[in-house]
C-alpha positions as CSV (number, residue, x, y, z in Angstrom):
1,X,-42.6,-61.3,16.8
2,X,-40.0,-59.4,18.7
3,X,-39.7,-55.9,18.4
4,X,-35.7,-57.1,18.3
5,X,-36.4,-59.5,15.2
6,X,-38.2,-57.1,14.0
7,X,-35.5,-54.7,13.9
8,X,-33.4,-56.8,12.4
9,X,-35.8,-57.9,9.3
10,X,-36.3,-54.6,8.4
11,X,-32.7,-54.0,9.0
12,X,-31.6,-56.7,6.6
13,X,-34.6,-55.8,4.1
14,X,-33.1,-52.1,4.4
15,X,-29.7,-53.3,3.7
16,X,-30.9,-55.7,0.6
17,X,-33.0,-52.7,-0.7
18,X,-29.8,-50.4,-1.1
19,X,-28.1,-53.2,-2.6
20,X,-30.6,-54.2,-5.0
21,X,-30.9,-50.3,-6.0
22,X,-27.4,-49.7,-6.2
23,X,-27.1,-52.5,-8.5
24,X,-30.2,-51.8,-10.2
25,X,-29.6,-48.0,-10.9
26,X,-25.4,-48.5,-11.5
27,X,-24.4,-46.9,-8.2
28,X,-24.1,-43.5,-10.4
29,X,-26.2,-40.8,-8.6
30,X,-24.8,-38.4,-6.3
31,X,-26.3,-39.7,-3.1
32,X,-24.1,-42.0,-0.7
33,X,-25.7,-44.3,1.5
34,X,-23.3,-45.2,4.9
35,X,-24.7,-48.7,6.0
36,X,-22.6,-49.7,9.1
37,X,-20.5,-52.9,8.9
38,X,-22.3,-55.8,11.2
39,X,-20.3,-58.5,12.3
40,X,-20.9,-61.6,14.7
41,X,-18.4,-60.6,17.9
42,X,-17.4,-64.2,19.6
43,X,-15.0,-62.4,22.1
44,X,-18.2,-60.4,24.0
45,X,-22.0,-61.0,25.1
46,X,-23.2,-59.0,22.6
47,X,-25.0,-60.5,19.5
48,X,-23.9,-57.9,17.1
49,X,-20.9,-55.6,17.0
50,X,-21.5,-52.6,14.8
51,X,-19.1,-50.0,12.6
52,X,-20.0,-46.7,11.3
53,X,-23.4,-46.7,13.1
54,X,-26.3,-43.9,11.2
55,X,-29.7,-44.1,12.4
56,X,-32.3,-41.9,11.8
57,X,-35.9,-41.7,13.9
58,X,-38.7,-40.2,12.5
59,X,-42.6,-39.7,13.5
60,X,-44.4,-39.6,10.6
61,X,-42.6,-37.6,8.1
62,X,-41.0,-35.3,10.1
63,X,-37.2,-36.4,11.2
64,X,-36.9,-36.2,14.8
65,X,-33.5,-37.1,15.4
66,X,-30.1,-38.9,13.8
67,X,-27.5,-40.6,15.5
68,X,-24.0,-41.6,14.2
69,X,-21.5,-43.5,16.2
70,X,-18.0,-44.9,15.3
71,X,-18.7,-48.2,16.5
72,X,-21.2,-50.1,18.8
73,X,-22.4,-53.6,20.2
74,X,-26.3,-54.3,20.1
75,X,-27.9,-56.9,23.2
76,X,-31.1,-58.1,21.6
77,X,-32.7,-59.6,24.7
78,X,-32.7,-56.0,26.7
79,X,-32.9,-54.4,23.4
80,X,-29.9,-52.3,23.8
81,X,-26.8,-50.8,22.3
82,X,-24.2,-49.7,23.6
83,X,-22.0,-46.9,20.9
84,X,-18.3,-45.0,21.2
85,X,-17.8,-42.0,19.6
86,X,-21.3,-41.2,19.1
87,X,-23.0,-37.5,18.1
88,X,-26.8,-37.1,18.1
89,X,-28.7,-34.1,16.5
90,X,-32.5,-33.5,16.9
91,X,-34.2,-31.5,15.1
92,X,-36.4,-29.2,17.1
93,X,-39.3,-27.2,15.9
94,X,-38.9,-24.4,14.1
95,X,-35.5,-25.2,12.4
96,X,-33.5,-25.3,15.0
97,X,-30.9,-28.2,15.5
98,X,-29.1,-29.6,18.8
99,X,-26.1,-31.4,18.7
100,X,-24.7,-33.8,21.2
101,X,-21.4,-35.8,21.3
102,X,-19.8,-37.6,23.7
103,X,-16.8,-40.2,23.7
104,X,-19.3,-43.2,24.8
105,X,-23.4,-43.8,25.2
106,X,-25.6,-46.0,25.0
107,X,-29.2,-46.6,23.6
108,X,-32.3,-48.7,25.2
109,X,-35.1,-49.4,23.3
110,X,-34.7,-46.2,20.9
111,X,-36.5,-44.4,24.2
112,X,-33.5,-43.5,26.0
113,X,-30.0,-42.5,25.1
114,X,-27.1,-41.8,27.4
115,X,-24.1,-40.2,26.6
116,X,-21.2,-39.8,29.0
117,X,-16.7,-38.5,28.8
118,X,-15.9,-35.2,27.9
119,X,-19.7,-34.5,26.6
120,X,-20.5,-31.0,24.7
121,X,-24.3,-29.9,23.0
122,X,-24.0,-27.0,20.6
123,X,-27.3,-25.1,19.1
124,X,-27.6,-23.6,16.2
125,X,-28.7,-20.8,18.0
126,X,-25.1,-20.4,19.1
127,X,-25.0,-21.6,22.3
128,X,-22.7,-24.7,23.7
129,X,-23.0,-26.4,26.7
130,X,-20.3,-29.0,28.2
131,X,-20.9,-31.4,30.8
132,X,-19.5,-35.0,31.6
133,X,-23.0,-37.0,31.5
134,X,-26.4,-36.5,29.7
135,X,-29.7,-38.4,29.3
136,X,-31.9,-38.3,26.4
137,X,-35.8,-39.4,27.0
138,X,-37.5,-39.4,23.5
139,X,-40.6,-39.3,24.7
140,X,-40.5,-36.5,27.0
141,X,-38.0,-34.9,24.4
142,X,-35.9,-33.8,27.7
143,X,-31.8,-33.3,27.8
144,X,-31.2,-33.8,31.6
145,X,-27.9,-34.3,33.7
146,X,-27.2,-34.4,37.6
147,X,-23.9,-33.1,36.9
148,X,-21.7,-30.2,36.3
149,X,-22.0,-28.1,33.8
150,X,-21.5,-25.0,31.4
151,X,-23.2,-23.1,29.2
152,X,-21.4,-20.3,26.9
153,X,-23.0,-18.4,24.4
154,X,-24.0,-14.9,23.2
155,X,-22.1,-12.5,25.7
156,X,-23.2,-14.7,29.0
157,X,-21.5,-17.8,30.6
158,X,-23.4,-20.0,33.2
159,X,-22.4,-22.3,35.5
160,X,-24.0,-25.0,38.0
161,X,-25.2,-28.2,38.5
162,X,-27.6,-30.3,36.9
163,X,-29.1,-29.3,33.8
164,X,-32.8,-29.6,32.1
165,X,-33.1,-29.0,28.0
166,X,-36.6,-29.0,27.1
167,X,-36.5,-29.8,23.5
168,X,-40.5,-28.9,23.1
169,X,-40.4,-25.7,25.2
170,X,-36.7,-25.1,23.8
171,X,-36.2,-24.1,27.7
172,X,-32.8,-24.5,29.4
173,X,-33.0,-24.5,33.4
174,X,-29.2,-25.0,35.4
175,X,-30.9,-26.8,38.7
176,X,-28.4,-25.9,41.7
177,X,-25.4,-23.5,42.4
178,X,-26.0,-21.0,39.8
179,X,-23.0,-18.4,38.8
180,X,-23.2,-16.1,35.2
181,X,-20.7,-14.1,33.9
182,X,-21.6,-11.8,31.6
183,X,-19.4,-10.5,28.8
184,X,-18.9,-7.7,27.0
């Protein structure tokens, strides 16, 4: 079977799941499930046009990073999705959580996610960094970018080109055309 298809099964046997709980335990606790809105889209090539998009991957039983997006269309021959309005945290070792948010992106395979227009990542270390494109590679667990950027936090503010986040090393490296300001 597909790795598509099987997306989907265990999509739909997610989606009957929550129903059948809900419906089975009166919908009274505390805890709200979002389960995005999936509709048929005649007007495009896509197969599936999604709404309020969560997804959460784990390894094991750690969670290794969550995605929500306004709104998105899923291809199920090249296994990809294409989102708007999208933010992605990952949860690094240690505690500390990366955000990333950008006006568009788009996922392949649950490998790679790209996220480009008017993009910002902010720690929770306290440190933001804005840039107009970035590339996520799960398996390397590596930020990267080719463009422009800037990163501001505690008293210091770098600029340059091209950027590496090393989620596993929790190293930043700004490739070319280095400038820092220091404040304070």
């Amino acid at each position: 079977m597909k790795l598509s298809k099987l997306i989907i099964l265990i999509g739909m046997g997610l989606v009957l799941s929550v129903l059948g709980g809900y419906l089975l335990f009166g919908g009274h606790g505390d805890d709200e499930e979002i389960i995005p809105e999936v509709k048929q889209d005649a007007n495009t090539a896509a197969d599936l046009t999604l709404e309020d998009i969560h997804y959460v991957e784990t390894k094991g039983k750690k969670k290794e990073w969550d995605l929500r997006a306004k709104s998105g269309q899923h291809f199920r021959e090249a296994d990809y999705t294409t989102l708007e309005d999208l933010a992605v945290t990952f949860y690094a070792e240690g505690g500390r959580i990366i955000t990333m948010k950008g006006n568009k992106g788009s996922m392949k395979e649950k490998k790679e996610i790209k996220v480009w227009g008017d993009v910002v990542i902010t720690s929770s270390d306290g440190y933001r960094v804005t840039t107009n494109s970035l590339r996520y590679d799960a398996e390397k667990q590596l930020i990267t970018t080719a463009d422009p950027v800037m990163l501001e936090g505690k008293g210091v503010q770098v600029k340059g080109g091209g950027l590496v986040v090393d989620l596993k090393t929790k190293k930043i490296s700004i490739l070319r055309k280095v400038q820092t300001v220091i404040k304070g």
